[in-house]
C-alpha positions in Angstrom: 0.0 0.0 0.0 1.2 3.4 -0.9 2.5 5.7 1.9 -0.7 7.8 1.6 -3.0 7.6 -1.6 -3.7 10.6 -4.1 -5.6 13.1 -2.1 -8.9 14.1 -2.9 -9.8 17.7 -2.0 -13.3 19.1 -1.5 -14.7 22.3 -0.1 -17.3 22.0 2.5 -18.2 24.9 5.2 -18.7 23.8 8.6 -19.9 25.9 11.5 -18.6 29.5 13.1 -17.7 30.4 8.6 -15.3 28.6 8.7 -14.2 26.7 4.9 -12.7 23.5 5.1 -10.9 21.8 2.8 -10.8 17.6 3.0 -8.5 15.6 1.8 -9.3 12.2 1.0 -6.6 9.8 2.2 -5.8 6.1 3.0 -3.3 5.9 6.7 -2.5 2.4 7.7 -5.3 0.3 6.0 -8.3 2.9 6.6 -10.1 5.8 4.6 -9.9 9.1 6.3 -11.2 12.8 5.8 -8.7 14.8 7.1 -9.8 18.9 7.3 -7.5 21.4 6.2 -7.4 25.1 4.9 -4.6 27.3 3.7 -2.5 28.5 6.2 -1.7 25.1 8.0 1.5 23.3 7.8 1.6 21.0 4.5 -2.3 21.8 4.3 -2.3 20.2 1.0 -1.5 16.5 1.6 -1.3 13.8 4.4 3.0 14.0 4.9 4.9 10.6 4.7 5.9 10.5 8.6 1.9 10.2 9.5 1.6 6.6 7.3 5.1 5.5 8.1 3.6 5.8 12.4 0.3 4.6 11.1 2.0 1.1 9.5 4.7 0.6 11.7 3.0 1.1 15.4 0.8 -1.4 16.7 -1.8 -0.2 19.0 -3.7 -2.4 20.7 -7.4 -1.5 22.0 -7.7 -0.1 25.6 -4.1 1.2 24.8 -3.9 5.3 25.5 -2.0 7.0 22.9 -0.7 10.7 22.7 -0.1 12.3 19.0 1.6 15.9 19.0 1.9 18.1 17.1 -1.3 17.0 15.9 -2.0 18.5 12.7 -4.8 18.7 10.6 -5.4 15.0 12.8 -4.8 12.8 10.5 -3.0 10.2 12.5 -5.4 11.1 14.9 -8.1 9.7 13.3 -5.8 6.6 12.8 -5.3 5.9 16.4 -9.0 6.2 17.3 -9.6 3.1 14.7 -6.8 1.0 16.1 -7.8 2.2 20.1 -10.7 3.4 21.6 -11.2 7.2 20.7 -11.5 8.3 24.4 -8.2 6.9 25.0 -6.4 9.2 22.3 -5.3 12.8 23.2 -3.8 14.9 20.5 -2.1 18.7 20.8 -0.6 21.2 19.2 0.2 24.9 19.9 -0.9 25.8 17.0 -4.6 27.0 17.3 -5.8 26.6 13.8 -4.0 22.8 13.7 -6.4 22.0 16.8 -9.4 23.3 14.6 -8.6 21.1 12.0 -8.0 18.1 14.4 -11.1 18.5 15.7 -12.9 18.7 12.6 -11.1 15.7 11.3 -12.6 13.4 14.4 -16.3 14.8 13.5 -15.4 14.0 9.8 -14.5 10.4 10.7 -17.4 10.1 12.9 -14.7 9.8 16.5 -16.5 10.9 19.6 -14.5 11.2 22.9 -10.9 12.0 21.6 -9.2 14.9 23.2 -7.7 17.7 21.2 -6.2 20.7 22.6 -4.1 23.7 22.5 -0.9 22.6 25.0 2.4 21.2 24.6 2.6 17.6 25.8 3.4 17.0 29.6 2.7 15.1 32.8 -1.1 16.0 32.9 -1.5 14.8 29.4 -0.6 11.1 31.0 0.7 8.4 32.0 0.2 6.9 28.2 1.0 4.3 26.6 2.3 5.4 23.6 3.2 8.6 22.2 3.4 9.4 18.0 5.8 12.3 18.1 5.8 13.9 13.9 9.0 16.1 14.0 8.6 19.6 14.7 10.5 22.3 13.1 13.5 22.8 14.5 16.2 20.8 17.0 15.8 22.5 19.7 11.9 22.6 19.1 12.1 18.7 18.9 14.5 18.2 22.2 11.8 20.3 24.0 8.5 17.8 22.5 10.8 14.8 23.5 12.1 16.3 27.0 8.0 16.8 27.7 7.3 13.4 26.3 9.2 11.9 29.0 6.7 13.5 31.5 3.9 12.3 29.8 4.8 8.4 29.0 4.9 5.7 31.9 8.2 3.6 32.3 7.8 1.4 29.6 5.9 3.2 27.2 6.6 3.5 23.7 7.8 6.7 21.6 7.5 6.6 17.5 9.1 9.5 16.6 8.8 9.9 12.3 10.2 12.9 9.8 11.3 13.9 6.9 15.6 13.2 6.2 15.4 16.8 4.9 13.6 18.1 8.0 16.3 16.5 10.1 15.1 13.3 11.4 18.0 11.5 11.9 19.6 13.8 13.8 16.6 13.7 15.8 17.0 10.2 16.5 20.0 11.0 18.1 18.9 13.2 20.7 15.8 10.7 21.3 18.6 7.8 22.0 20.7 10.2 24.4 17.5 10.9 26.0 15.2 7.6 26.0 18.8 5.4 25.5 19.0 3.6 21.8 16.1 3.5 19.4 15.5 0.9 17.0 14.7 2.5 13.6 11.8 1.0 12.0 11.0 2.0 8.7 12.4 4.6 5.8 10.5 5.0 3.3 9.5 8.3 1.0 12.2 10.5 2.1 11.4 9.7 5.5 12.2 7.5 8.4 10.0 6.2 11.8 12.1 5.0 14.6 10.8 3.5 18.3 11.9 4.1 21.9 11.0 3.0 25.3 10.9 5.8 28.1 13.2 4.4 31.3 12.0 4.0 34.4 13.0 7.0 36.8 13.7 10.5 35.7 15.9 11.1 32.8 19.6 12.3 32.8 19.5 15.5 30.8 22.5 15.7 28.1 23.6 19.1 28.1 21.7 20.0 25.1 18.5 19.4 27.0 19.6 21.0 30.1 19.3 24.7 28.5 16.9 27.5 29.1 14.4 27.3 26.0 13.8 23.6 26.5 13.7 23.0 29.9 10.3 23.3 31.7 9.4 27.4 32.8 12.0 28.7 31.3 13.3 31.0 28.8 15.5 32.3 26.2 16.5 35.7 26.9 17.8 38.6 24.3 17.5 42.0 23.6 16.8 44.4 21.1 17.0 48.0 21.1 14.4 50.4 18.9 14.4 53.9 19.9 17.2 54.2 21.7 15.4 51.9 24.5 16.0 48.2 25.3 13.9 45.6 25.3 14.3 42.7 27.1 12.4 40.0 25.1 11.6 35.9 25.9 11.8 33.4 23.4 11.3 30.1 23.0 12.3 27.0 20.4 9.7 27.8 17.4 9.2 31.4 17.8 9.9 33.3 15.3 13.8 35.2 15.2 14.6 33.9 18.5 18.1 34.6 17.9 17.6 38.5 17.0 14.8 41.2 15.9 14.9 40.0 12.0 15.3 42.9 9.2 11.8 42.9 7.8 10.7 43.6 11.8 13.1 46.3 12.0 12.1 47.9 8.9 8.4 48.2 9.8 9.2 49.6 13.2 11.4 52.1 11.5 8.2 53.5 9.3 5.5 52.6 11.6 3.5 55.4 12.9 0.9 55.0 16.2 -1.6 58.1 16.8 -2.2 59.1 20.3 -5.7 57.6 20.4 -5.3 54.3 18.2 -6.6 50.8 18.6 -3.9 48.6 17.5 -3.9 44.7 16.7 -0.6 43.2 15.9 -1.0 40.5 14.2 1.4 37.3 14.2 3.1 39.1 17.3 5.8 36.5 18.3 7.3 37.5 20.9 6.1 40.7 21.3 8.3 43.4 19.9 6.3 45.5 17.3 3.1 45.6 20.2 5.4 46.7 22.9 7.2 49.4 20.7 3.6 50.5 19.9 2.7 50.6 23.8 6.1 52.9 24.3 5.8 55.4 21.6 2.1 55.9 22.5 1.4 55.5 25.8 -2.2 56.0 25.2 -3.1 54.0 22.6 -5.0 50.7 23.2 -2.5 47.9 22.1 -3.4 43.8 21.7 -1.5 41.2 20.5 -2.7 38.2 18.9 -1.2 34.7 17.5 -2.0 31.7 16.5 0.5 29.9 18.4 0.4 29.3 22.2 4.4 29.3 22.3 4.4 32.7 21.0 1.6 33.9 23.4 4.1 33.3 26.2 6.8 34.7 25.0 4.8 37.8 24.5 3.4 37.9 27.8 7.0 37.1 29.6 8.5 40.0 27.6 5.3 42.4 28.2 6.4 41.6 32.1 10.0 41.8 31.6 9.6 45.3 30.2 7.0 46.8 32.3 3.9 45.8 29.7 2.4 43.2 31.4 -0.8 45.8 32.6 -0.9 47.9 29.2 -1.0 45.5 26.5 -3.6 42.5 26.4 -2.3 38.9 24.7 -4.7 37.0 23.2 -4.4 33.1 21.8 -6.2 33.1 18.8 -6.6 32.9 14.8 -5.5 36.4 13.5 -8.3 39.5 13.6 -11.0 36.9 13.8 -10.4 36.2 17.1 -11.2 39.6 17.9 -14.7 39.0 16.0 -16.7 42.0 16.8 -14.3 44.8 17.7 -12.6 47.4 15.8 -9.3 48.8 15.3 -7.4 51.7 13.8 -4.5 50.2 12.9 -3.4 46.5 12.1 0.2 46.1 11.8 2.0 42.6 11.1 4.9 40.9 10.0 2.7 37.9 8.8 3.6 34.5 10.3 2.7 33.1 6.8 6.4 33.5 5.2 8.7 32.3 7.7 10.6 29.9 4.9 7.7 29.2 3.4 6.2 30.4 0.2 2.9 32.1 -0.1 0.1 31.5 -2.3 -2.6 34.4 -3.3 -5.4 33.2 -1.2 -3.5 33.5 1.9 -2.6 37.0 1.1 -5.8 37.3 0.3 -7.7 35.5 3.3 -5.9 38.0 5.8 -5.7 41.0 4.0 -9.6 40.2 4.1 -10.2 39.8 7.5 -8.1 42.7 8.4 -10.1 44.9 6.5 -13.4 43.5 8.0 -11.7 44.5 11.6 -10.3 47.9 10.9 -12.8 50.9 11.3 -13.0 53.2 8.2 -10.2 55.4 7.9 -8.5 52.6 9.8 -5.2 51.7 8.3 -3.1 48.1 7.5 1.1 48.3 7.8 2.5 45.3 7.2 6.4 44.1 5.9 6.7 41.2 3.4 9.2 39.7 1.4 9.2 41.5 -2.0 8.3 38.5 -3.8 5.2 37.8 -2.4 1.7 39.1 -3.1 0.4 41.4 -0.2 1.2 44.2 -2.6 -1.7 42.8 -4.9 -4.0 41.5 -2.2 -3.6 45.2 -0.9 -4.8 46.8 -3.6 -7.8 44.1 -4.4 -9.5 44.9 -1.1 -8.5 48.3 -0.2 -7.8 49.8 -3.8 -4.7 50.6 -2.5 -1.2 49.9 -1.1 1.1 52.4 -0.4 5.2 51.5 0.2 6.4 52.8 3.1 10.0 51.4 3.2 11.7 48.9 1.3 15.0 47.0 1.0 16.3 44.6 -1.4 15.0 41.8 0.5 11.2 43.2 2.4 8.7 46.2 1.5 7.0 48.1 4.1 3.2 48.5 2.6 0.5 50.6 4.1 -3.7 50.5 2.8 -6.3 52.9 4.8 -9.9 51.2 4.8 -12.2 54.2 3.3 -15.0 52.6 3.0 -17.6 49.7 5.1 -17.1 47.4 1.6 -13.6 45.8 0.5 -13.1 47.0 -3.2 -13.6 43.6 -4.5 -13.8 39.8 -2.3 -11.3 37.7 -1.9 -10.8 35.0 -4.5 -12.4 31.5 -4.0 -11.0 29.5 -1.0 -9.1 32.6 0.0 -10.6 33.9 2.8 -11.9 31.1 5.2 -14.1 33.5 7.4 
């Protein structure tokens, strides 16, 4: 049987607006519906690592099973077939995967699985076995596999699948210092699934473990300096420039301008750096931050207290201006999560150029910095008629649209905005 078969996509709308995609797919023996919109991770397809856990684990029913990061839920859905579904837990820290997970279960008909928001831990167990898909990034990965220590019992099992290019056998490596040596199943598809048993007693950290970042409550710490005044920021594996404020950041600070009496939504906010330099330069503006990804929400919140913030700027986990459904804001400004690496199709530009026009008040205004090459400049001008640069390099453009009227000049394309 093929890793996973040919996806079939169809559009169907579910509750709350929201447009999901489903893909049509065959994991380990069963047909699945697997929900999934632009924007996700690999949104298109089912990714080897998912049917190389799905053919090489055996789960036997009554056995409890942890899957993170979830996904769109594919090998969620899975698990429930080869276990009871109250026995499977999935999570992510991605919001929108979480939605999709959950969709997948009511797609497949699974009632009693758990999906939610978290990284993996102690309260998430003891389990039985735990699917880990590698996340992006080593450090990322040594802090899944230091947490699913907490959450397995002595004995349990650990599949831990990836992509070679994404780094999986390095990976493996760190699993086996942790967990001690793995046995390495499968590699098939670029790809490779490998198995560990978690020790009995508490591991003995190798010193790559034992650093702020991926040990339990703790963070990274750096600093960047905008205005002539320091901030002291918190990051974590997965947040975005971790090692430094990136040049496309910089450059929108550099051109961004915040009124006196402004109600401004950063969008994407990481770990807080364009909300807090908002708060500073206008001390009476009302400031929020949003993203989509609970590993960012804390870093933004540890930086807002590190800095003074904690009282003046409010943090919310949640799915870009939507998740502010029902207020209004002067100005939305972003460095959109949607290009770290990865490149950007039209309807994602479009989807939330969309929905922050539906969230600005008229006059309100949208400043965002892009990489040149990808197509807010056009999305702009589609919905708000306009899109002026602001500041540009060789490598980003600052662009700038004011909302001058209650109706977007034309609507997104089909399957672009989701809301």
């Amino acid at each position: 049987m093929p890793l996973a078969e040919a996806p079939i996509i169809e559009n169907m709308a579910t509750g709350m607006e929201t447009l999901w995609q489903y893909i049509t797919t065959g994991l380990g023996g069963r047909d699945l519906r697997v929900a999934t919109r632009p924007g996700l991770p690999s949104w298109e397809e089912v990714e080897a690592p998912n049917a190389l856990i799905a053919a090489q684990a055996r789960l036997s029913p009554g056995e409890s099973v942890l899957i993170c990061p979830c996904g769109h839920g594919a090998l969620g859905a899975w698990a429930c077939g080869e276990t009871f579904p109250r026995l499977v837990r999935e999570c992510d820290t991605n919001i929108l995967a979480v939605e999709a997970a959950r969709a997948t279960l009511q797609a497949n008909g699974y009632a009693g699985a758990t999906v939610e928001v978290a990284l993996p831990g102690a309260d998430q167990g003891p389990v039985d076995v735990a699917c880990l898909l590698l996340p992006k990034g080593r450090d990322l990965t040594r802090l899944y596999l230091l947490r699913l220590w907490e959450a397995l019992r002595p004995g349990g099992r650990l599949y831990l699948a990836g992509p070679n290019r994404g780094g999986i056998k390095p990976a493996i490596a760190d699993a086996a210092a942790l967990y001690g040596e793995g046995l390495t199943l499968a590699y098939k598809g670029g790809s490779r699934v490998a198995l560990f048993y978690r020790p009995e007693g508490q591991p003995s950290l190798p010193a790559d473990f034992a650093v702020a970042g991926v040990r339990e409550g703790e963070f990274e710490s750096l600093e960047a300096e905008v205005d002539g005044q320091v901030y002291h920021l918190a990051a974590l594996p997965g947040v975005f420039a971790r090692r430094g404020l990136d040049e496309g950041t910089r450059l929108l600070l550099d051109a961004l301008t915040v009124y006196p009496d402004d109600r401004v939504l950063d969008v994407g906010c990481g770990y807080g750096i364009i909300g807090m330099v908002a708060a500073a330069r206008r001390p009476s503006a009302s400031v929020t931050m949003v993203d989509a990804d609970l590993l960012a929400v804390e870093c933004a919140r540890e930086s807002l207290r590190r800095n003074g913030l904690a009282e003046a700027v409010r943090v919310v986990l949640g799915d870009g201006p939507q998740a502010l459904r029902g207020e209004r804001f002067s100005l939305i400004v972003s460095n959109p999560p949607f290009h770290a690496g990865h490149e950007v199709t039209l309807d994602i530009a479009h989807s939330f150029v969309a929905e922050a026009f539906e969230a600005l008040e008229v006059r309100g205004r949208l400043i965002l910095v892009a990489n040149r090459f990808l197509p807010y400049h056009r999305a702009m001008e589609a919905t708000f008629g306009e899109a002026e640069v602001l500041a540009q390099t060789s490598l980003y453009r600052v662009l700038a649209a004011t909302k001058r009227s209650k109706r977007p000049k034309s609507r997104a394309s089909p399957g672009g905005s989701s809301r």
